[in-house]
C-alpha positions as CSV (number, residue, x, y, z in Angstrom):
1,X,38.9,-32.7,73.7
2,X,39.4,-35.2,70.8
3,X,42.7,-33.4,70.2
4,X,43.9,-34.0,73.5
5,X,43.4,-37.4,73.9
6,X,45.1,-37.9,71.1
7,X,47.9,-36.3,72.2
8,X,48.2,-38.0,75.8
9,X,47.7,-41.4,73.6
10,X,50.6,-40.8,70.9
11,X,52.9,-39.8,74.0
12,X,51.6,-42.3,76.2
13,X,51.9,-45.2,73.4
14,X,55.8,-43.2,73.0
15,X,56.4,-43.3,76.5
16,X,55.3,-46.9,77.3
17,X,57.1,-48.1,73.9
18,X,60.2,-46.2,74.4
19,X,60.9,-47.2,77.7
20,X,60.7,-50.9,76.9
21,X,62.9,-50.8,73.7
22,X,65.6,-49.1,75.9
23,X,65.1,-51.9,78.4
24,X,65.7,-54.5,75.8
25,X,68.8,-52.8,74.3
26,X,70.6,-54.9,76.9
27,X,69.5,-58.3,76.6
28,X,69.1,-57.9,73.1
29,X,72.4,-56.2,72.0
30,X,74.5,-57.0,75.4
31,X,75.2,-53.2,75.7
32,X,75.2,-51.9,79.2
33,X,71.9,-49.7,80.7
34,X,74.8,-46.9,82.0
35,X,75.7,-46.6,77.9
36,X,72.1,-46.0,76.8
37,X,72.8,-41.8,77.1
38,X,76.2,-42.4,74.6
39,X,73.9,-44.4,72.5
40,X,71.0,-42.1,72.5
41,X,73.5,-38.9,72.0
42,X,75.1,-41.0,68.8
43,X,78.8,-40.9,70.6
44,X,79.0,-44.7,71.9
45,X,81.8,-46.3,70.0
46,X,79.9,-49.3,70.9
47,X,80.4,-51.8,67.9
48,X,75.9,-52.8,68.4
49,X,75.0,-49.0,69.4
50,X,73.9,-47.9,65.9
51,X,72.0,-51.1,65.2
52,X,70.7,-50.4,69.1
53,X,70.0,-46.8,68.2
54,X,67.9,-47.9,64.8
55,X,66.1,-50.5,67.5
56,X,65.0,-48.0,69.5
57,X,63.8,-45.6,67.5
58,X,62.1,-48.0,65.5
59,X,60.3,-49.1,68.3
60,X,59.6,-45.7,70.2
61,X,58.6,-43.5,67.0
62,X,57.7,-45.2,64.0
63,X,55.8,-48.5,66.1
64,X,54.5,-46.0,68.2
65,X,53.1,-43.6,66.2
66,X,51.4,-46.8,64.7
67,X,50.2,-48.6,67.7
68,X,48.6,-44.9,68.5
69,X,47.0,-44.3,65.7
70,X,45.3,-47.6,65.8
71,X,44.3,-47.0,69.6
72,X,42.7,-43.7,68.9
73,X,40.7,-45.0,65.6
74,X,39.3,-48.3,67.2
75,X,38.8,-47.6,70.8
76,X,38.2,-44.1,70.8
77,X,36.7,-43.0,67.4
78,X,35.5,-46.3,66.9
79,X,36.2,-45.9,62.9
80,X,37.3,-48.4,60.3
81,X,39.9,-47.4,57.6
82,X,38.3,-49.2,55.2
83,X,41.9,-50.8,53.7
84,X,40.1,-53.2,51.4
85,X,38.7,-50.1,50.0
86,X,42.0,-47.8,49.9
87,X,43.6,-50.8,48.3
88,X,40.8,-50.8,45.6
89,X,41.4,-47.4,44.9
90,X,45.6,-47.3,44.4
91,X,46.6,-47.5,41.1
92,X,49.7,-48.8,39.5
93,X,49.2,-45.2,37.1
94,X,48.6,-43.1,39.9
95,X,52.0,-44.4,41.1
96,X,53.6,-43.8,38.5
97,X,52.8,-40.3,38.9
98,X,53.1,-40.1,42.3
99,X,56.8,-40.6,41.5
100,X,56.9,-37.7,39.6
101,X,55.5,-35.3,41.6
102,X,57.4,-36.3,43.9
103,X,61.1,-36.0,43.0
104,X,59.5,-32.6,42.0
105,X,59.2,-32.1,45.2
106,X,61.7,-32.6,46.5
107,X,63.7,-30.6,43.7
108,X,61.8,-27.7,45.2
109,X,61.9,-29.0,48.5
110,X,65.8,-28.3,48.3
111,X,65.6,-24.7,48.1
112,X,62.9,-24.5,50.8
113,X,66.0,-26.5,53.0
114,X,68.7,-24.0,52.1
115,X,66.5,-20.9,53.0
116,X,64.7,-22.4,56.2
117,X,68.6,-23.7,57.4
118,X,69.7,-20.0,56.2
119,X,67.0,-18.0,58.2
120,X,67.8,-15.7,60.5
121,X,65.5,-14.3,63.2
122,X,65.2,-10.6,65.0
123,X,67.3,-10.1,68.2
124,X,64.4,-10.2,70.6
125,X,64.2,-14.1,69.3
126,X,68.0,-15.2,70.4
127,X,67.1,-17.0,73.1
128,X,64.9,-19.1,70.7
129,X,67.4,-19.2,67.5
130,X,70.6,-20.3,70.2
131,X,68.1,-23.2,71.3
132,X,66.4,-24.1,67.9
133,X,70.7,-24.3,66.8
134,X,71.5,-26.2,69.8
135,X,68.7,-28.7,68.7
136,X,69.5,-28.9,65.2
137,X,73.2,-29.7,65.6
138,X,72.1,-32.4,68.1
139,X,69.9,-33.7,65.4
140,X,72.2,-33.6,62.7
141,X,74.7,-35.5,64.7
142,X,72.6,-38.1,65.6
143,X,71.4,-38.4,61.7
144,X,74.9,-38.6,60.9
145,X,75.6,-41.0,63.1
146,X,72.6,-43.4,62.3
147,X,73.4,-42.8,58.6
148,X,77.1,-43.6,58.9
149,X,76.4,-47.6,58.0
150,X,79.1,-50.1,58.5
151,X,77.9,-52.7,55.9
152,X,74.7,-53.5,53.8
153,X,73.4,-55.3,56.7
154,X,73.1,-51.7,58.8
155,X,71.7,-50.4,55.4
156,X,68.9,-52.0,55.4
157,X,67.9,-52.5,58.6
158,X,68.2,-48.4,58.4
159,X,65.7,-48.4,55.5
160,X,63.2,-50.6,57.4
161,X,63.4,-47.9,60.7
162,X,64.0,-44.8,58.8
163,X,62.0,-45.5,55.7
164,X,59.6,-48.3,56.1
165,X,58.5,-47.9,60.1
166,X,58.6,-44.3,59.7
167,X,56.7,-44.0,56.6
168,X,53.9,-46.3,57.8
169,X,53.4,-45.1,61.2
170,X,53.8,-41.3,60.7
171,X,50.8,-41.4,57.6
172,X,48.6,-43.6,59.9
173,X,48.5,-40.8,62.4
174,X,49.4,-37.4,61.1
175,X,47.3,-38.2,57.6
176,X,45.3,-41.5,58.8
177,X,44.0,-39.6,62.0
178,X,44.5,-36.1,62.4
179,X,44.2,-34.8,58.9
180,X,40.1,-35.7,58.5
181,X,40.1,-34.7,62.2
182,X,40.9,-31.3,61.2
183,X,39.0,-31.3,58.0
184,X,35.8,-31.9,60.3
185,X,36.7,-29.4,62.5
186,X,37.7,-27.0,60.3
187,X,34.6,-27.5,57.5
188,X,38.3,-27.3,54.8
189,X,40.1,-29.5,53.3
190,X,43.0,-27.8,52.7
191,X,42.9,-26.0,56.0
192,X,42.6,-29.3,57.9
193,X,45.8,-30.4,55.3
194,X,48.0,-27.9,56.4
195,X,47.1,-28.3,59.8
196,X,48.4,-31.5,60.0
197,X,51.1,-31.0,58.3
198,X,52.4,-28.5,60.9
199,X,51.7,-30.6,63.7
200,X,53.8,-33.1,61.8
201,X,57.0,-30.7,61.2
202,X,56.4,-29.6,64.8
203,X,56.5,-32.4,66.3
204,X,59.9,-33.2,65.3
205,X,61.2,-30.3,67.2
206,X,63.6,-29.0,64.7
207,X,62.8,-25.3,63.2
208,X,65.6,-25.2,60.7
209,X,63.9,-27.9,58.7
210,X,60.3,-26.8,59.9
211,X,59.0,-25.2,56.5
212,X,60.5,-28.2,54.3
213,X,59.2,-31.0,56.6
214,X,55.5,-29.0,56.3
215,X,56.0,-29.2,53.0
216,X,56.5,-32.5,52.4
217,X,53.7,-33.5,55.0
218,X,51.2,-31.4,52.9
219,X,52.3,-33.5,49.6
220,X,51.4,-36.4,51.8
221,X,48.1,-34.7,52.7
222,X,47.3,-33.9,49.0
223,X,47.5,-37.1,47.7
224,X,45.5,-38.5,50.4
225,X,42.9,-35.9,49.7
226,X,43.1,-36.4,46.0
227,X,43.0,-40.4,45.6
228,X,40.8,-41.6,49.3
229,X,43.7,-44.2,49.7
230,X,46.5,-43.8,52.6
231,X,48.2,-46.1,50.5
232,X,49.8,-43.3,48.3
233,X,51.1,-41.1,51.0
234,X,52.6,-43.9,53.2
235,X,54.7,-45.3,50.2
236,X,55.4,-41.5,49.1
237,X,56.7,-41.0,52.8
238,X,58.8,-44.2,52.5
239,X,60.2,-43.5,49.1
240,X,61.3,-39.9,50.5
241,X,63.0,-41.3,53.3
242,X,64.7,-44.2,51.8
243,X,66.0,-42.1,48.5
244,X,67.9,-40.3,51.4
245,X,69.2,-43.3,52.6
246,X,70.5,-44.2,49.8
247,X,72.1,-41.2,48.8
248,X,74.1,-40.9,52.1
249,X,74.8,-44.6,51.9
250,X,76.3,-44.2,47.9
251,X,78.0,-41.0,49.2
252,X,80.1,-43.2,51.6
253,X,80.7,-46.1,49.2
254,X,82.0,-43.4,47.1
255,X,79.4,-43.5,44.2
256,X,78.2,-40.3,44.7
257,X,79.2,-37.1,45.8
258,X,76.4,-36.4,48.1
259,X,76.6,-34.6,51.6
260,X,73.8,-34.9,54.1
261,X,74.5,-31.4,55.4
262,X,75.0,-29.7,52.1
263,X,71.9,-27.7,51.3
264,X,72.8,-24.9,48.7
265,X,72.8,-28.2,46.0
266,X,70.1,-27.0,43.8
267,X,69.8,-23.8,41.8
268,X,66.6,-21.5,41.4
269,X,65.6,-22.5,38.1
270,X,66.0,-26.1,39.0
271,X,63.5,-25.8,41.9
272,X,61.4,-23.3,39.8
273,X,60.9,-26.4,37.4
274,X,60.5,-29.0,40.5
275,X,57.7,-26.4,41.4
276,X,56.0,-26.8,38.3
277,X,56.4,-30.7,38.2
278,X,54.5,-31.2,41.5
279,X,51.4,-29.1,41.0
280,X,51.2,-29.8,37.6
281,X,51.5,-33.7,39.0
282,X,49.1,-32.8,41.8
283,X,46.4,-31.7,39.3
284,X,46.7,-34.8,36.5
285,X,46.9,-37.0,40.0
286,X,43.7,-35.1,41.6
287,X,41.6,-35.9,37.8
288,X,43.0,-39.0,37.4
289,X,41.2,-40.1,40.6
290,X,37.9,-38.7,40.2
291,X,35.1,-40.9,40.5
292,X,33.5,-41.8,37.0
293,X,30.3,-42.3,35.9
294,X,29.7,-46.2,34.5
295,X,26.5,-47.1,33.4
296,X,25.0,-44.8,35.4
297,X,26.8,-45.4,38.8
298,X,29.7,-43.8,40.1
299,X,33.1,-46.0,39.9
């Protein structure tokens, strides 16, 4: 039962949140209601629809997986996060090394993209891999579209939806909420890890970067785990996010030669390596935050 009212919260919360951003796209950005499908679909040639497009979104996912979060944990579960407390346990080291483990995943996380993008599934699933295709090209063109930034200005604004909004809200919930919700249930920790980091790829409705996304919320869960503080997995989250950004962003100034679509870009032994990196990583970062004894009292 606590499951599902979490569920009709987050979508109410999306619904509610949603609905008033696209109401405000035209006051705000003077763009007319009968051009909020082109903007939406990432084909308006409007000259305000991606800043319009970030708005939304910013305000309908990221805000709103926020705003639920904190609905469900005060009103419902009538909990306390304890920040004071997850701020007193991040560490400057620990982030150090959450760096670290994390471009190793992501190093691994590459070839987990070009197989999961790669996969295909028996005949009696067509029907299913047409749809999951359909969805992902939609995606993809959307991403493209919301990527494609016209001038630093776009840029950043992209990092605070994409990376910072994103980041903040999605840990609240998926690792802030539901992971020690399914740790309880479950009586695991690592069940209740996993578990929420499916929900988390799922929820995104894109199977062709299912297994990577899991991945990566997992990461997210183990550091949480590991340290106590959500601080670690939100700024891991935004630092994921916003290293894309600005990869797709030098791409176009023609820094780098990076392509958002590209996913064959790391060999085996290179993601054999990253492998190594973040569980290796995982393990210092999981001793480096035990509690100690001091003068006879746990730290």
């Amino acid at each position: 039962m606590s499951l599902v009212v979490i569920v009709l919260v987050t979508f109410g919360v999306m619904a509610i949140l949603q609905g008033i951003s696209l109401f405000l796209v035209n006051p705000i950005f003077g763009i007319p209601m009968d051009e909020l499908i082109a903007i939406l679909s990432g084909s308006s040639t409007n000259p305000n629809a991606r800043i319009a497009i970030l708005f939304v979104q910013g305000i309908g996912a990221g805000l709103s997986f926020f705003i639920a979060a904190l609905l469900v944990a005060k009103l419902i579960d009538k909990a306390d996060l304890g920040w004071k407390q997850q701020l007193a346990k991040f560490k400057f080291n620990g982030f150090l090394l959450m760096i670290i483990l994390l471009a190793g995943g992501m190093m691994f996380n590459a070839l987990l993209i070009d197989w999961n993008s790669n996969i295909v599934l028996p005949e009696f699933l067509s029907s299913f891999e047409n749809w999951a295709k359909e969805k992902e090209d939609q995606a993809m063109a959307i991403t493209k579209y919301i990527t494609d930034f016209d001038n630093h200005s776009q840029f950043l604004v992209g990092i605070l939806v994409v990376g910072v909004l994103a980041g903040l809200g999605e840990e609240f919930l998926f690792r802030g909420v539901l992971q020690p919700k399914f740790q309880q249930y479950t009586g695991n920790a690592h069940v209740g890890i996993w578990l929420a980091a499916f929900v988390f790829s799922a929820i995104h409705f894109q199977f062709y970067g299912f297994f990577p996304r899991m991945l990566l919320g997992a990461i997210f869960g183990y550091l949480y785990l590991y340290s106590g503080s959500l601080i670690y997995p939100i700024l891991a989250h935004i630092l994921n996010n916003t290293t894309t950004l600005v990869l797709v962003y030098m791409g176009k100034l023609g820094k780098l030669d990076f392509d958002i679509e590209e996913t064959d870009s790391v060999s085996i032994p290179i993601a054999i390596v990253g492998l190594l990196i973040l569980l290796i990583g995982l393990n210092v970062f999981k001793e480096m935050n035990k509690p100690k004894m001091i003068d006879g009292k746990l730290d």
